[in-house]
C-alpha positions in Angstrom: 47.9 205.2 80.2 49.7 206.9 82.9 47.8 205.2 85.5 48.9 202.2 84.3 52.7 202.7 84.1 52.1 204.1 87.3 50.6 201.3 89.0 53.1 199.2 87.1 56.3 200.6 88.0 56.4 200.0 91.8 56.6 196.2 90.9 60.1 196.7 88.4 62.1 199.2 91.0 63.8 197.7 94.0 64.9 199.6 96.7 67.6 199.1 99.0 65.8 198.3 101.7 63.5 195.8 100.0 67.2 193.8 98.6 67.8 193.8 102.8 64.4 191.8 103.1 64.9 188.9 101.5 64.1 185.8 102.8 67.0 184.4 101.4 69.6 186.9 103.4 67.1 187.5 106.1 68.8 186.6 109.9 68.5 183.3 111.2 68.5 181.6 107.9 71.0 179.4 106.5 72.5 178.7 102.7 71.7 174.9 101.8 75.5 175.3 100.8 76.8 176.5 104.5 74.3 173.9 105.7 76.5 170.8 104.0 79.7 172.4 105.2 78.4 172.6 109.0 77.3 168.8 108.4 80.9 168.2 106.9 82.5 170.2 109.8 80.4 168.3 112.5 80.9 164.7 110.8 84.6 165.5 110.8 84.4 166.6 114.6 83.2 163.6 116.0 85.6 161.4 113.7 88.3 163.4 115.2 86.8 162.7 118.9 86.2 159.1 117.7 89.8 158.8 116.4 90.7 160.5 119.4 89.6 157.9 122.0 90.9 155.4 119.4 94.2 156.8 119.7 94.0 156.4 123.9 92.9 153.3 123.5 95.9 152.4 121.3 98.3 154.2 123.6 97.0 152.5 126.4 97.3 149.2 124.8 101.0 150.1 123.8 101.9 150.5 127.4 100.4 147.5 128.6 102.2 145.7 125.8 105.6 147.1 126.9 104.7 146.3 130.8 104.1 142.7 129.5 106.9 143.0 127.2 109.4 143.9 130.2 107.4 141.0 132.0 108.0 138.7 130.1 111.6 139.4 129.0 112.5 139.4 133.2 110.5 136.5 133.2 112.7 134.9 130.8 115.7 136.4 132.8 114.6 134.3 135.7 113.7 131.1 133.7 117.7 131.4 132.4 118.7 132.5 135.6 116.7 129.2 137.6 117.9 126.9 134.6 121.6 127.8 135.3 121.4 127.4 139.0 119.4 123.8 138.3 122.5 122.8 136.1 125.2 123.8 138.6 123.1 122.1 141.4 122.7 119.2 139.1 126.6 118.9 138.4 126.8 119.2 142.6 124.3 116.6 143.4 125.9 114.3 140.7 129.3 115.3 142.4 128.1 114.2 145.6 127.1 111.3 144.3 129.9 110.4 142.9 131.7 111.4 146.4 129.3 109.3 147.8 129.6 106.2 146.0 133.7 106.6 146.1 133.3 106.4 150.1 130.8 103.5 149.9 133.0 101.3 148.2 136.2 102.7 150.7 134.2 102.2 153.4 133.3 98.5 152.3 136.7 98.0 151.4 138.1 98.8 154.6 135.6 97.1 156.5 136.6 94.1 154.5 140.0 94.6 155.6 139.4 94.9 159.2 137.5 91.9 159.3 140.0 90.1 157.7 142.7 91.1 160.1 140.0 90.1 163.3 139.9 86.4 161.1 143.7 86.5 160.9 143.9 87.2 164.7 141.8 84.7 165.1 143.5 81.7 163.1 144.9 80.1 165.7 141.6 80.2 168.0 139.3 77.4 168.3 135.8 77.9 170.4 135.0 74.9 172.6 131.3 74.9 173.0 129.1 72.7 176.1 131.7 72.0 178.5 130.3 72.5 181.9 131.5 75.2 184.2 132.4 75.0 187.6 133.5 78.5 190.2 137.0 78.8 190.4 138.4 76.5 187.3 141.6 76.7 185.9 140.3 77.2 182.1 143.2 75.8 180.3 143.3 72.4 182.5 139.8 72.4 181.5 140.7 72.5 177.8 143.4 69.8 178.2 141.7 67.5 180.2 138.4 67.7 177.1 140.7 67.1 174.5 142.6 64.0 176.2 139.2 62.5 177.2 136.6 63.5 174.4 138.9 63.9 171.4 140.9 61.2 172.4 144.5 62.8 172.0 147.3 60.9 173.4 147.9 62.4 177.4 151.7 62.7 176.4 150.7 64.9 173.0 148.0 67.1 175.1 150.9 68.0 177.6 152.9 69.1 174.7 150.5 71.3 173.4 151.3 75.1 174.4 148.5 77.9 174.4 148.9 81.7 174.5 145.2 82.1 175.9 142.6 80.4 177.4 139.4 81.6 178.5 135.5 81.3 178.7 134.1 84.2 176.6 130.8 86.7 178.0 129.8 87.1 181.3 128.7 84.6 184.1 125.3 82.7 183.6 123.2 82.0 185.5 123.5 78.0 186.9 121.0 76.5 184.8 121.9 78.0 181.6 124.1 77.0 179.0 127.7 76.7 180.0 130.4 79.4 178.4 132.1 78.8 175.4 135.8 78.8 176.1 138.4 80.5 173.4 141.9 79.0 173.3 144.6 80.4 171.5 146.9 78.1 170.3 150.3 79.0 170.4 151.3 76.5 167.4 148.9 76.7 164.2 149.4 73.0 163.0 148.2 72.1 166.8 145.0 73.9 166.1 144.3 72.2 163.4 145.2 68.9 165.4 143.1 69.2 167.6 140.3 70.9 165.5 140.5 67.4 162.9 139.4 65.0 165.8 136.2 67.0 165.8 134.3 63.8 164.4 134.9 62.4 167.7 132.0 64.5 169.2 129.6 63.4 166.6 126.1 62.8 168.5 127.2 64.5 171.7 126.6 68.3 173.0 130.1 69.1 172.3 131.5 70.8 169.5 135.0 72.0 168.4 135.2 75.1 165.7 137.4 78.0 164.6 136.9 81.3 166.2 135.8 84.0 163.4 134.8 87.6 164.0 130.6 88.3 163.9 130.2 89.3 160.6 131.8 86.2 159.0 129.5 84.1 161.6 126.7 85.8 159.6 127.9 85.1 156.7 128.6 81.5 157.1 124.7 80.9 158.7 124.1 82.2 155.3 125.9 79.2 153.2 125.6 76.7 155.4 121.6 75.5 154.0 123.1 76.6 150.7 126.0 74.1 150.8 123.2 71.5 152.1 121.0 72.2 149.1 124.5 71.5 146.8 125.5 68.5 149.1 121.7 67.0 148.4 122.4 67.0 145.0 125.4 65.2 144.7 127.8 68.1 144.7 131.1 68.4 146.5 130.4 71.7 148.4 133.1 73.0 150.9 132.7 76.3 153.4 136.1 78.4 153.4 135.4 81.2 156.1 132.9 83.0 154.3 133.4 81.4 150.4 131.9 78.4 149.1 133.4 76.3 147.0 130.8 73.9 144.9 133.0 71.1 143.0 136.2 73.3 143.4 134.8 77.0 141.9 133.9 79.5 144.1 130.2 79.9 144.3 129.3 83.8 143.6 125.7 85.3 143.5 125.3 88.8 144.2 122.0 88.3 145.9 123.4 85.8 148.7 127.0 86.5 148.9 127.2 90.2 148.4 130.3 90.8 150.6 131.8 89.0 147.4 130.8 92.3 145.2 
């Protein structure tokens, strides 16, 4: 019996150093319960460093906002900025206009005017046209001496009739061109028209008799003469006044051929 208990006991009493030996709380070895914390610890670690780079990320799409934010706000600046400017140039340029279409019509109004004084000047002219030349001629004899022979004025009424001016007008041709017209200023305007009204007499010669008028009426009246034709062809009483024509006693106006009228 007592070799029994003997060889039993050793297997009921633990020694300290036998509780050291454990496997459980041997070195080196780990709880299952430390184990899921470590895990937990580790998981929570890289979410950090994940949330971390997130939060970089973020920031550095924060500033990049705000640098496009300030970009686009000075952006707008300079849009406001540009659009002001455009609409003070805009009121400038419709300023100038204005300016400039004030000064047209001045300018056309006083060009008007000074061609109307040259036509006054000029009311008491009348252009003699194809009477030959000759060196050395006295150019109102000339005049007289065409008017008593080719308009048939009485010799006593030409000697009568008094002129301020005579002359041929442009410079010497050359012998076998067309003779000068001569200008003669009448010094009486019923005269002028005297001697202007036997004009018919030179029907079917090289002659002709007509009032003096500065260029731009000349221009003018090349422009109504095929119109007044046309009128004339169609049974109308059409009459050239300077630069006006009159069709059946109205003034003819149309802004594409008689724009001085505008």
């Amino acid at each position: 019996m007592k070799k029994a208990q003997c060889a039993a006991s050793p297997a009921k009493s633990e020694t300290p150093s036998s509780k050291r030996l454990r496997p459980a709380d041997s070195p080196g070895t780990t709880s299952p319960a430390g184990k899921d914390i470590a895990d937990i610890l580790e998981s929570i670690d890289k979410r950090l460093s994940s949330f971390d780079a997130r939060l970089s990320l973020v920031e550095i799409l924060h500033r990049e906002f705000k640098c496009l934010r300030e970009s686009l706000e000075f952006s707008q600046q300079q849009v406001e900025t540009l659009a002001a400017e455009n609409a003070t140039l805009r009121e400038s340029v419709k300023c100038l206009t204005e300016n400039f279409t004030q000064l047209n019509r001045e300018n056309k109004k006083i060009k008007e005017t000074v061609i109307d004084l040259q036509a006054r000047s000029m009311r008491d002219n009348l252009v003699f046209s194809g009477i030959p030349e000759a060196a050395g001629e006295d150019a109102e004899a000339t005049v007289k001496s065409f008017i008593k022979t080719h308009l048939k004025l009485p010799e006593d009424t030409v000697k009568n009739i008094v002129f301020d001016r005579v002359h041929r007008l442009g410079p010497i041709r050359a012998a076998a061109g067309r003779p000068r017209p001569i200008v003669a200023k009448f010094g009486h305007f019923k005269e002028k028209e005297h001697v202007k009204s036997r004009g018919r007499e030179l029907k079917g010669t090289d002659f002709s008799v007509n009032d003096q008028f500065p260029k731009e009426i000349l221009e003018r009246r090349r422009v109504l003469f095929p119109i007044r034709r046309g009128f004339i062809q169609k049974g109308s009483r059409a009459v050239i006044a300077v630069d006006r024509l009159y069709v059946d006693g109205q003034l003819h106006r149309d802004p594409d051929i008689t724009p001085w009228l505008y």
